[in-house]
C-alpha positions in Angstrom: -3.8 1.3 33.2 -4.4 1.4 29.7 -4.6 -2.3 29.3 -7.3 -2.6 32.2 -9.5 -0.3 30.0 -8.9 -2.2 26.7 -10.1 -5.6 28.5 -12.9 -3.6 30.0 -13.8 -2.6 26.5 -13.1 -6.2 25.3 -15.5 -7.9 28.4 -18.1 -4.9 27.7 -18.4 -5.6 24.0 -18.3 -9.4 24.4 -21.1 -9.2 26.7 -23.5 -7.2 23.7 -22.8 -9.2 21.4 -26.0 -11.9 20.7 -24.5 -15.6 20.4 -26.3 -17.9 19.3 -28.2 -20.3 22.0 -25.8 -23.2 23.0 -27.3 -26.5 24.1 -26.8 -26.9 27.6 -25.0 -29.5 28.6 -24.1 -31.3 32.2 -24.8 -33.3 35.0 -28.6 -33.3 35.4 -30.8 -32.9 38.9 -33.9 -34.0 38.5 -36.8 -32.3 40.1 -40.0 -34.3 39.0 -40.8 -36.3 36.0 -40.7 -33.7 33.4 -38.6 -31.0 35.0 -34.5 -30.9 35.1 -31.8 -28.9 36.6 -28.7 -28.4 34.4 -26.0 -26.3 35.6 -28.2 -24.0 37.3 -30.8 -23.8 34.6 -34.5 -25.4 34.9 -35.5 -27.1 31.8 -38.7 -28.4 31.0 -39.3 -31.5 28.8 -41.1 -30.2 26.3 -44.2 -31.8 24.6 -44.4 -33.8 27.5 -46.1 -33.6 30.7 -45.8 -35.7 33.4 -47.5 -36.4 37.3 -46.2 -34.0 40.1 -44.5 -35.4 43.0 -47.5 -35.1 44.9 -50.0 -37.4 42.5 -50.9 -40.3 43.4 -52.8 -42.6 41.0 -55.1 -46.1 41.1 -57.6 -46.1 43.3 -58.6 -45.8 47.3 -57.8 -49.7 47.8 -55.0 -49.6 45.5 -53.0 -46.0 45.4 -49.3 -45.8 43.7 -47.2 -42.5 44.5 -47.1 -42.6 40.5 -45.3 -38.7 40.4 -42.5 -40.0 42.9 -42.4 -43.0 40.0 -42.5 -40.9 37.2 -39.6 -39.1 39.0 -37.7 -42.4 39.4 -38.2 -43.0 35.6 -36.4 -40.6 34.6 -33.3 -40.4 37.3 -33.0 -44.4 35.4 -33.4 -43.3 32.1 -30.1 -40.6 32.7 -28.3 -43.5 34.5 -26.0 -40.8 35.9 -24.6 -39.9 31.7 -24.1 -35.9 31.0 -27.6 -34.9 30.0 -27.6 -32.2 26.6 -30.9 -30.3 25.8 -31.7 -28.2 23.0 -33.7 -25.1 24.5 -36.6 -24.1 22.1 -38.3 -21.4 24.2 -40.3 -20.8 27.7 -42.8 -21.6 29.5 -45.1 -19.7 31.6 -43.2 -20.3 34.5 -40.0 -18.6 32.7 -38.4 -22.5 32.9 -36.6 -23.2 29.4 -38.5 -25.5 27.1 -36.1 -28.5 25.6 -35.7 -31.8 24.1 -33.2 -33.2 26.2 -30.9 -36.5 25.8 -28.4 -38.8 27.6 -26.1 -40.5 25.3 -28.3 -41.0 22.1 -31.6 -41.4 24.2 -34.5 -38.6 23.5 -35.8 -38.7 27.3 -38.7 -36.7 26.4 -40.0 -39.6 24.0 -38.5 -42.3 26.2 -40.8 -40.8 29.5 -43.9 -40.9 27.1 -42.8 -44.9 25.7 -42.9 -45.9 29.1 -46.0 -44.5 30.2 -44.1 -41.8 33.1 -45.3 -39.0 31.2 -48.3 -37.8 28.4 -47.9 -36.5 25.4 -48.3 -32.6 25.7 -48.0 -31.6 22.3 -45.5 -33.6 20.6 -44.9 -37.5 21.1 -48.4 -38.3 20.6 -47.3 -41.8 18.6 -45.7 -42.9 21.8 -48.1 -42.4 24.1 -50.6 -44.3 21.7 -47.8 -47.3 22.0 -47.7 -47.0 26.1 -51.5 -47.3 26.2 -51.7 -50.2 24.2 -49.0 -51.8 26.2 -50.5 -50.5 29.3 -47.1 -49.3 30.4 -46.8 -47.1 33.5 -49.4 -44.3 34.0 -51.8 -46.7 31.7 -51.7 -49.4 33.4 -53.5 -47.8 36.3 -56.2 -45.2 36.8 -54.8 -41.5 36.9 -55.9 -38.0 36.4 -54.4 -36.1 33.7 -51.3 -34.6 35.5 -52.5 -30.8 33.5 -55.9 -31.8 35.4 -54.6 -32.8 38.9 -53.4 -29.3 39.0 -56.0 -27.2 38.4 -57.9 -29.2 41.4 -55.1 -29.5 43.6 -53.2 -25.7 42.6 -53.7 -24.6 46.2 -52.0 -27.4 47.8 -49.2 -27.4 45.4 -48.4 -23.8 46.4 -48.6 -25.0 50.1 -45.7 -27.4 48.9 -41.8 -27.0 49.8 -40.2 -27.2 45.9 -37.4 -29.6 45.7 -34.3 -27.8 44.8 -31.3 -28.4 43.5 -27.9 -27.7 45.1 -27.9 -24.3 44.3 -24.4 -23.4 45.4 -22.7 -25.8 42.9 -24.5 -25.6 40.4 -24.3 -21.7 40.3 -20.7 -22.6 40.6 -20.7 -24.8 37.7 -23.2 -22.3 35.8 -20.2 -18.9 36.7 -17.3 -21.4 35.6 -19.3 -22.4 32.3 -19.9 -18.9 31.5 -16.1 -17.3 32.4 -14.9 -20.1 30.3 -17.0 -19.2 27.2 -16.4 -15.5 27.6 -12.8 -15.7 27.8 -12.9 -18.3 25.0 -14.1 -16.2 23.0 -12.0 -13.0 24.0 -8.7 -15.4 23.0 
């Protein structure tokens, strides 16, 4: 009995104590062109900012589904690799803020060099590149995606949010967590 209250103790104390925040690191879901799901957690790309699912872009005679693109970018640019992101705050939607990578590829920087995203912050030098080359979002006629919100907000909330398999990855996200707690217990 006495043992069952020291690990109590032990799992009490380990769960006060403040670590440090790790990157996260797993197989990504992708939700839209600037938003992720990793074990669990949704990450936003930060200082980028990319067309919702909904946008389309061009014009009447000539529309392109360019947030289901801007999607696609991205689920390319992973190529199925382990996705790490490096969590530098929130946003007002309580989603973690990160720079986020597959292998040795920066995806926020990559979405902005090939025109899937804007700069929103940072990455401003890319996004001059992708309108000179006229790469992706630049080589058409779009709204601002920051913009196509605000006039479409009520719509958006009318919207069924793609998800990602929540079962698994809360799985993933308990499994993750037992195994750093009782890493650091041994």
């Amino acid at each position: 009995m006495a043992i069952f209250f020291a690990l109590v103790a032990l799992l009490v104390a380990k769960l006060n104590q403040r670590e440090p925040v790790e990157p996260l690191v797993g197989k990504a879901y992708v939700i839209d062109g600037d938003t992720i799901s990793v074990s669990g957690n949704h990450i936003r790309l930060k200082g980028i900012d990319a067309p919702e699912l909904a946008q389309s872009c061009g014009n009447a005679s000539a529309p392109n589904t360019c947030g289901q693109a801007s999607r696609q970018a991205l689920i390319r640019l992973i190529g199925g690799k382990p996705v790490q992101c490096a969590e530098d705050g929130r946003d007002k939607y309580n989603r973690r803020l990160a720079t986020c990578s597959a292998g040795e590829l920066n995806l926020n920087r990559a979405m902005v060099e090939a025109g899937q995203a804007v700069a929103y912050g940072d990455y401003h030098d890319a996004e001059t590149q992708a309108r000179g080359g006229k790469k992706g979002l630049w080589g058409t006629t779009f709204e601002i995606p920051q913009d196509w919100r605000r006039e479409h907000e009520k719509e958006l909330l009318e919207l069924p949010q793609q998800q990602p398999n929540r079962p698994a990855d809360l799985i993933e996200q308990l499994s993750g967590w037992i195994g750093r707690l009782l890493g650091g217990i041994l």
